[in-house]
VOGU-3710 file (C-alpha; in Angstrom, 3 decimals, decimal comma):
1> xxxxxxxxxx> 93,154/-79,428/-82,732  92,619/-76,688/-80,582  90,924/-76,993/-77,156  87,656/-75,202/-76,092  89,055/-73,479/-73,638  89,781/-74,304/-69,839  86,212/-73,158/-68,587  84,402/-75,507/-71,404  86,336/-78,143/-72,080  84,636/-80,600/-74,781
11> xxxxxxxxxx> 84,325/-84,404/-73,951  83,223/-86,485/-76,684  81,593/-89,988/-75,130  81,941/-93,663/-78,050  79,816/-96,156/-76,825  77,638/-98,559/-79,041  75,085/-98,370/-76,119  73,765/-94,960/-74,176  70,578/-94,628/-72,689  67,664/-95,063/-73,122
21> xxxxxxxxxx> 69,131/-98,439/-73,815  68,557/-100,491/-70,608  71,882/-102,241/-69,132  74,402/-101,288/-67,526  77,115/-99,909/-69,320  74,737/-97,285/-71,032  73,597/-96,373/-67,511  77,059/-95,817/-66,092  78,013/-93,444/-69,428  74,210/-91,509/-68,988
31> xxxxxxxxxx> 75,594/-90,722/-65,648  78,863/-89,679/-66,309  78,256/-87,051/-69,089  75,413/-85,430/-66,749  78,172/-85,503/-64,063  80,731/-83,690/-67,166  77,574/-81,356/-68,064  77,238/-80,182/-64,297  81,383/-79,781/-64,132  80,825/-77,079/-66,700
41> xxxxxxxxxx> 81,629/-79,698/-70,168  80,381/-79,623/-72,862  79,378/-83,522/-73,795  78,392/-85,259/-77,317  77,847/-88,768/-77,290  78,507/-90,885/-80,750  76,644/-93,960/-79,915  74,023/-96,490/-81,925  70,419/-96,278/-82,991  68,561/-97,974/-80,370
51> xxxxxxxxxx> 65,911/-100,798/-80,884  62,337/-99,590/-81,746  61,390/-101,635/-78,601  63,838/-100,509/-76,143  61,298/-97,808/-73,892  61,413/-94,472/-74,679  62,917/-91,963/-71,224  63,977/-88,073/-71,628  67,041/-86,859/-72,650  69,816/-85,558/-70,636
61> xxxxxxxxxx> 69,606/-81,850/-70,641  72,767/-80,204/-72,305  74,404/-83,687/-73,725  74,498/-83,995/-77,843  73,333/-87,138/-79,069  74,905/-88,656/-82,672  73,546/-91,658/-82,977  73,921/-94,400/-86,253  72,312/-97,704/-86,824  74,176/-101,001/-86,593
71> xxxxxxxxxx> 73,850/-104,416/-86,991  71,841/-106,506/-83,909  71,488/-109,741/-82,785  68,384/-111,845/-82,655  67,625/-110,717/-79,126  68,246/-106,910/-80,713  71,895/-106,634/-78,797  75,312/-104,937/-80,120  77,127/-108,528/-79,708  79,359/-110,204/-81,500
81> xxxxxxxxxx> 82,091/-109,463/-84,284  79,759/-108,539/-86,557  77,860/-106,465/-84,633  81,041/-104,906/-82,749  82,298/-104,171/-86,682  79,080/-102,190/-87,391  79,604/-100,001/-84,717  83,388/-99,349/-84,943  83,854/-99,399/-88,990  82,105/-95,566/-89,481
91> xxxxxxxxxx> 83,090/-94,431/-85,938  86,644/-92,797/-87,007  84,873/-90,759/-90,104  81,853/-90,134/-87,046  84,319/-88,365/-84,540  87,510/-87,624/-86,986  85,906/-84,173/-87,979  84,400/-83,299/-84,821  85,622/-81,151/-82,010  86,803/-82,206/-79,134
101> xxxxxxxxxx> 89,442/-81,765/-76,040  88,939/-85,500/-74,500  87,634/-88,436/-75,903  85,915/-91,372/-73,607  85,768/-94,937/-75,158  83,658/-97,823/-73,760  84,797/-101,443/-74,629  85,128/-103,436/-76,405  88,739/-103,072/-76,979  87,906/-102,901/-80,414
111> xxxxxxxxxx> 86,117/-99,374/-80,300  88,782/-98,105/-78,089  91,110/-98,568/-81,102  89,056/-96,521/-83,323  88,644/-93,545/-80,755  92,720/-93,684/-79,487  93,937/-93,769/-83,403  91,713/-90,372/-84,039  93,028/-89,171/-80,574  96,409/-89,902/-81,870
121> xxxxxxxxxx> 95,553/-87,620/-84,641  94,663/-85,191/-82,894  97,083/-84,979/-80,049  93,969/-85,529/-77,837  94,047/-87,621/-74,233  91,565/-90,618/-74,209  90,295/-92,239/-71,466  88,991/-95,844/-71,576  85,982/-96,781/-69,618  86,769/-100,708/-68,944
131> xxxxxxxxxx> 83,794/-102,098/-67,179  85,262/-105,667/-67,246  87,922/-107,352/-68,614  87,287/-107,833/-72,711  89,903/-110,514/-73,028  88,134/-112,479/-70,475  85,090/-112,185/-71,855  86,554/-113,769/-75,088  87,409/-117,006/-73,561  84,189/-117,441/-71,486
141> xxxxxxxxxx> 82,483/-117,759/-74,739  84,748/-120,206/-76,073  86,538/-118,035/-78,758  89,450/-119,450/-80,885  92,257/-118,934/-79,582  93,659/-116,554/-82,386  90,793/-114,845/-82,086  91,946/-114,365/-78,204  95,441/-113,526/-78,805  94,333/-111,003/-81,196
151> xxxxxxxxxx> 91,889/-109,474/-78,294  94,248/-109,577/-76,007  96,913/-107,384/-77,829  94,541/-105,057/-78,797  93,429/-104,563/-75,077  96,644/-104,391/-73,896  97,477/-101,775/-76,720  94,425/-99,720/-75,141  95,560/-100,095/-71,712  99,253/-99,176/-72,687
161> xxxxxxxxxx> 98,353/-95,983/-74,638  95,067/-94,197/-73,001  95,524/-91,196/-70,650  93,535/-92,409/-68,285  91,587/-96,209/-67,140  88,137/-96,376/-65,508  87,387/-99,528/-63,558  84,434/-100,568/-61,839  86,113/-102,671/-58,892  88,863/-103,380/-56,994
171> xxxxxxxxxx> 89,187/-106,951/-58,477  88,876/-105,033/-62,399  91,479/-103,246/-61,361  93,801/-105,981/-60,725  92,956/-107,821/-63,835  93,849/-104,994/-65,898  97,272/-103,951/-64,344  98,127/-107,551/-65,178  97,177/-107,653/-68,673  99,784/-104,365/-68,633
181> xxxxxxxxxx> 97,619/-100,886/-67,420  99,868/-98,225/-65,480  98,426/-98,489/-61,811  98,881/-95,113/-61,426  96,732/-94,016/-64,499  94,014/-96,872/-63,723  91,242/-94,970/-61,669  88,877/-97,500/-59,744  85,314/-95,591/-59,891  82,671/-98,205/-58,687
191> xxxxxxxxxx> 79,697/-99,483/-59,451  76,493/-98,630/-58,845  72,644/-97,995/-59,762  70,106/-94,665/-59,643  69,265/-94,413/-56,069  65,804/-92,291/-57,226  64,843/-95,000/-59,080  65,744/-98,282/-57,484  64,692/-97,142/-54,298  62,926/-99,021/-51,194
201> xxxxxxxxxx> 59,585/-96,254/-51,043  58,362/-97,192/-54,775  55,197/-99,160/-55,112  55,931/-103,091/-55,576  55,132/-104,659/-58,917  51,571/-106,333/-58,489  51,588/-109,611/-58,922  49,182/-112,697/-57,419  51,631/-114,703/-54,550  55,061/-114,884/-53,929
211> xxxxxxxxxx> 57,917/-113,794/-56,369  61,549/-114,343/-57,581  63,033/-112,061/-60,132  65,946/-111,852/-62,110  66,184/-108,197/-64,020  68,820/-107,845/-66,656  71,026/-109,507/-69,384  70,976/-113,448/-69,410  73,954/-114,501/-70,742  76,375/-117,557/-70,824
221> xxxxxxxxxx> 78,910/-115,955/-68,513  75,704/-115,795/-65,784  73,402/-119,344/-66,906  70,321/-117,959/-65,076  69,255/-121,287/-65,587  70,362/-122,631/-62,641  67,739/-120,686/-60,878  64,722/-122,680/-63,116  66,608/-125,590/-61,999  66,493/-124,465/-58,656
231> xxxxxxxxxx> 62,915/-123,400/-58,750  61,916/-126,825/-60,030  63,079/-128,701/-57,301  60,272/-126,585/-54,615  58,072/-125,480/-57,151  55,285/-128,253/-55,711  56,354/-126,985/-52,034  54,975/-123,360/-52,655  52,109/-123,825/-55,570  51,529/-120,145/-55,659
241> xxxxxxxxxx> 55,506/-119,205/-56,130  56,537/-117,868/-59,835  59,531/-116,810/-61,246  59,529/-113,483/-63,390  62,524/-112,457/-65,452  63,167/-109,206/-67,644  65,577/-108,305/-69,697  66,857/-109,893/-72,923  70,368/-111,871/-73,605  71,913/-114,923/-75,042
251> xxxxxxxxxx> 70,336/-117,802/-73,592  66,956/-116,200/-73,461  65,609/-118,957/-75,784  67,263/-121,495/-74,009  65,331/-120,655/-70,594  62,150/-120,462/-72,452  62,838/-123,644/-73,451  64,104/-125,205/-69,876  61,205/-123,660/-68,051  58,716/-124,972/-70,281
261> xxxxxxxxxx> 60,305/-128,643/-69,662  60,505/-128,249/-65,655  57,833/-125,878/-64,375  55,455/-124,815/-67,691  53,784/-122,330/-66,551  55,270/-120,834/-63,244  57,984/-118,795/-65,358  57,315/-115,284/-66,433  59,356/-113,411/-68,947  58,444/-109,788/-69,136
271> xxxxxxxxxx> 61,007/-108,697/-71,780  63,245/-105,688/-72,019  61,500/-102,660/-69,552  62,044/-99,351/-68,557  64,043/-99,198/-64,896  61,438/-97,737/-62,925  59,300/-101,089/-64,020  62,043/-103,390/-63,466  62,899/-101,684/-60,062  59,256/-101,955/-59,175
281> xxxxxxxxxx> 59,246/-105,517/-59,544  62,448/-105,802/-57,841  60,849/-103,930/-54,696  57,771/-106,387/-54,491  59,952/-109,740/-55,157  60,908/-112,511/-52,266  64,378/-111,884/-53,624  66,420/-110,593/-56,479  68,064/-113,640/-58,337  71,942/-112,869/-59,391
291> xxxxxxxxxx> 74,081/-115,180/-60,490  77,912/-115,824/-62,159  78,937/-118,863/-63,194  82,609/-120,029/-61,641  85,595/-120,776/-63,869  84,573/-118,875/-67,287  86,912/-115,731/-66,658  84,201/-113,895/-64,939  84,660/-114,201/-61,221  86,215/-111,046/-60,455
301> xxxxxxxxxx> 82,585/-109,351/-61,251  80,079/-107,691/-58,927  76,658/-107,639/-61,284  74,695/-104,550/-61,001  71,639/-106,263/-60,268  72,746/-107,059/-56,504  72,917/-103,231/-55,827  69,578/-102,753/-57,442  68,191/-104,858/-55,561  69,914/-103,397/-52,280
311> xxxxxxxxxx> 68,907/-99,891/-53,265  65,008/-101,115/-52,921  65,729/-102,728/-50,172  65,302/-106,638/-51,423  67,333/-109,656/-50,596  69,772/-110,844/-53,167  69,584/-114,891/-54,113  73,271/-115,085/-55,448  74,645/-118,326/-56,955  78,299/-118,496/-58,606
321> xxxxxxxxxx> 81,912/-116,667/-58,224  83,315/-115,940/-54,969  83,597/-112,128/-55,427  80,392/-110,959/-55,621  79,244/-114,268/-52,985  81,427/-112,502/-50,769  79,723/-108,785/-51,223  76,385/-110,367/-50,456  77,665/-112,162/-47,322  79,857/-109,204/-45,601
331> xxxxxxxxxx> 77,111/-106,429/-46,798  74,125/-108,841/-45,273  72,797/-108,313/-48,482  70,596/-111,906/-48,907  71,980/-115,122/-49,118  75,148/-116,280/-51,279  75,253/-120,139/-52,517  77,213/-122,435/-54,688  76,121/-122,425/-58,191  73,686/-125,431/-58,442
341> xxxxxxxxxx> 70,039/-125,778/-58,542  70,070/-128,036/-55,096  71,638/-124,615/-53,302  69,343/-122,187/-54,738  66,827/-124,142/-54,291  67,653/-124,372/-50,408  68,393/-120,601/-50,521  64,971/-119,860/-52,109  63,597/-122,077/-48,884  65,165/-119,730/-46,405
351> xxxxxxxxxx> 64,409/-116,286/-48,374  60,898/-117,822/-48,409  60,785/-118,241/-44,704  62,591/-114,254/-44,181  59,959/-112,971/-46,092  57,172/-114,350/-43,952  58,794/-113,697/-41,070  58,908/-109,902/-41,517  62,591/-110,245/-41,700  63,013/-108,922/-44,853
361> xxxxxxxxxx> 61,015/-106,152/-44,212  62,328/-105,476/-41,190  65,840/-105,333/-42,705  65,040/-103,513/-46,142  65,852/-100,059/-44,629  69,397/-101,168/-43,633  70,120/-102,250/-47,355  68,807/-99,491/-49,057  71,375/-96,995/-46,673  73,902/-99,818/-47,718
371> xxxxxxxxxx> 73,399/-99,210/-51,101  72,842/-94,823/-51,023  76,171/-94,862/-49,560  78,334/-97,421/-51,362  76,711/-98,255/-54,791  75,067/-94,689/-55,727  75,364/-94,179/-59,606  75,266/-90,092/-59,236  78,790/-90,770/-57,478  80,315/-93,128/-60,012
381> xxxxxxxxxx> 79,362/-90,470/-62,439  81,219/-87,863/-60,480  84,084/-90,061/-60,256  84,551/-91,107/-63,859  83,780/-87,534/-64,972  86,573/-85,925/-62,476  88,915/-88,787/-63,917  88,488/-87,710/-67,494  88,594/-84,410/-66,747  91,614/-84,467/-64,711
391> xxxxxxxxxx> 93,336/-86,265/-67,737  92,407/-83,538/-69,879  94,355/-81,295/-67,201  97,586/-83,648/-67,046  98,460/-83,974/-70,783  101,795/-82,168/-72,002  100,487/-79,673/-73,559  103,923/-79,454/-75,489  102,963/-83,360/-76,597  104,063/-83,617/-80,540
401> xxxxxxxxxx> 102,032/-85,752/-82,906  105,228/-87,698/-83,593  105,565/-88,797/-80,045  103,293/-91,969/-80,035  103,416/-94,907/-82,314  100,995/-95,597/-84,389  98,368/-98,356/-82,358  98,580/-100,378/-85,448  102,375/-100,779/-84,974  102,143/-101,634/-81,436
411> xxxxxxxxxx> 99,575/-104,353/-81,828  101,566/-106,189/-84,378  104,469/-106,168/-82,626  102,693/-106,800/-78,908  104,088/-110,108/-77,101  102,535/-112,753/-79,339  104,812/-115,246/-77,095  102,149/-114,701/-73,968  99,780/-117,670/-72,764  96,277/-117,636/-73,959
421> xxx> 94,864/-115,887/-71,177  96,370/-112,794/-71,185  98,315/-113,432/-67,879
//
């Protein structure tokens, strides 16, 4: 394949999600092709059909759009094998023919497979876009463990082969050097959220008395339901408090349920909405409620919610893994507590009091800088964007077809010796 030439190169962009899908992942890839399409690349994005209820926001000026409908879950997400399979099995004859100089692929693993065997192909760099650690993911939901030795090969065959590894945080980037990335080709980009939107001068959500909110997937990996369980236990101390969630996930059904049992009534779920809605309810709430739960493979992770809720200003309510406890504490970002409902429920207490106070207001400014200069999502874009780029710029352009092994190869010959977890 021949290249577009050095003033336009052509990035093509895999990802079963891409905006105006509403998490995180397809905000992170919406902001790195505008960052490509203002470098001067040309961008197409091979991604899925999105959900009839997912809200509808403008297009990115100058970015190609191929999208293809796959299989959802109940709660209308891209998740699990099935799903994944729908996605990845008519990706290689969706990008094989096309045009391009550098491919990006977002996890899972999986996808990444598809897009480096076509890259192979082609003689074509790839750059994989690891927002967490796939493997890891695996065994927090409680996958065989063939099924996690077969992950974990093909990640490491991904990690191993691309040009080029985006991470989202320090501790990501340690994770995947051990599971067998180059450090030197691993670029750590951040995290972050739209500053314009998530911002502390929008108008507040309206809503009658005091509010918590939790904005964003609920998944097993997170159990939000620590914070009903928290909520219960005050919920006759402050009569007019409610919680409000949006979003969809996993365990969606099984808050329903819990809040229903413990506080009918005083729970809220406003479903999946469009960020400028969710960050307006973030900007009116007591605090935004974040949470990880310890020991499932996920406490290296810094959620995107807490710098949401930084960028408007609002106190994060964290419960779970030390990591992202930590990032609340040393930012003075809210308050960070063990994962149980008796600490949230004590850390709703004092959030309760801040608000009332005026010290929440008074401090909202100070987070919102925090967040505009440390968790902006226009500069993650510019960073994963110069990274795949610049591996674009360092292949051999003498590279011969012949001089990489087939992934297939690699991943049935990988170390299937290795401990379960990938270590």
């Amino acid at each position: 394949m021949t290249t577009s030439g050095p003033s336009r190169p052509t990035v093509l962009i895999a990802s079963r999600l891409f905006p105006p899908e509403v998490s995180a992942g397809a905000f992170r890839l919406g902001a790195m092709a505008r960052a490509l399409v203002a470098a001067g690349a040309s961008v197409t994005v091979v991604t899925s059909t999105p959900p009839s209820r997912v809200p509808t926001t403008p297009g990115d000026e100058g970015v190609a759009i191929s999208r293809w409908p796959v299989l959802r879950d109940s709660g209308g997400n891209v998740r699990g094998y099935m799903q994944y399979a729908s996605f990845d099995a008519p990706l290689l004859a969706r990008i094989l023919f096309r045009r391009w100089d550098v491919a990006v692929a977002e996890s899972p693993p999986t996808t990444a497979l598809v897009v480096r065997f076509a890259a192979w192909l082609h003689n074509r760099p790839m750059v994989y876009y690891a927002a967490d650690v796939w493997t890891d993911g695996v065994i927090a939901m409680g996958a065989a463990r063939p099924v996690v030795a077969l992950m974990r090969r093909m990640e490491k065959s991904v990690l191993r082969r691309a040009e080029r590894v985006l991470s989202v945080s320090d501790e990501v980037t340690a994770r995947l050097v051990t599971l067998g990335a180059d450090p030197s080709k691993v670029t750590t980009i951040g995290n972050g959220v739209d500053t314009d939107v998530f911002a502390p001068g929008i108008t507040p959500g309206v809503a009658t008395g005091h509010y918590f909110v939790y904005a964003g997937t609920m998944s097993e990996w997170q159990q939000p339901g620590v914070f009903v369980r928290g909520f219960a236990l005050i919920a006759r101390e402050y009569p007019a408090l409610t919680l409000r969630f949006f979003g969809q996930g996993a365990v969606e059904a099984e808050l329903r349920q819990l809040a229903d049992k413990l506080v009918p009534g005083r729970v809220k779920f406003g479903g999946v909405v469009a960020p400028a809605e969710s960050a307006s309810w973030i900007r009116g709430a007591v605090a935004a409620l974040v949470s990880i739960a310890p020991g499932l493979g996920y406490d290296f992770a810094r959620p995107t919610k807490t710098y949401a809720a930084a960028a408007c200003g609002t106190p994060v309510l964290f419960s779970g893994a030390e990591a992202a406890g930590a990032l609340v504490r040393e930012a003075g970002l809210g308050e960070a507590v063990e994962f149980s409902p008796e600490a949230v429920a004590e850390g709703m207490r004092q959030l309760l009091v801040a608000a009332e106070s005026g010290e929440t207001e008074s401090r909202r400014k100070s987070r919102a800088d925090w967040a505009e200069r440390h968790a902006s999502l226009a500069a993650v874009g510019d960073r994963a964007a110069a990274a795949a780029l610049a591996a674009l710029r360092r292949q051999d352009a003498g590279a011969s077809r012949g001089s990489a092994t087939p992934l297939v190869d690699e991943i049935q010959t990988d170390d299937a010796g290795a401990d379960h977890r990938g270590a």
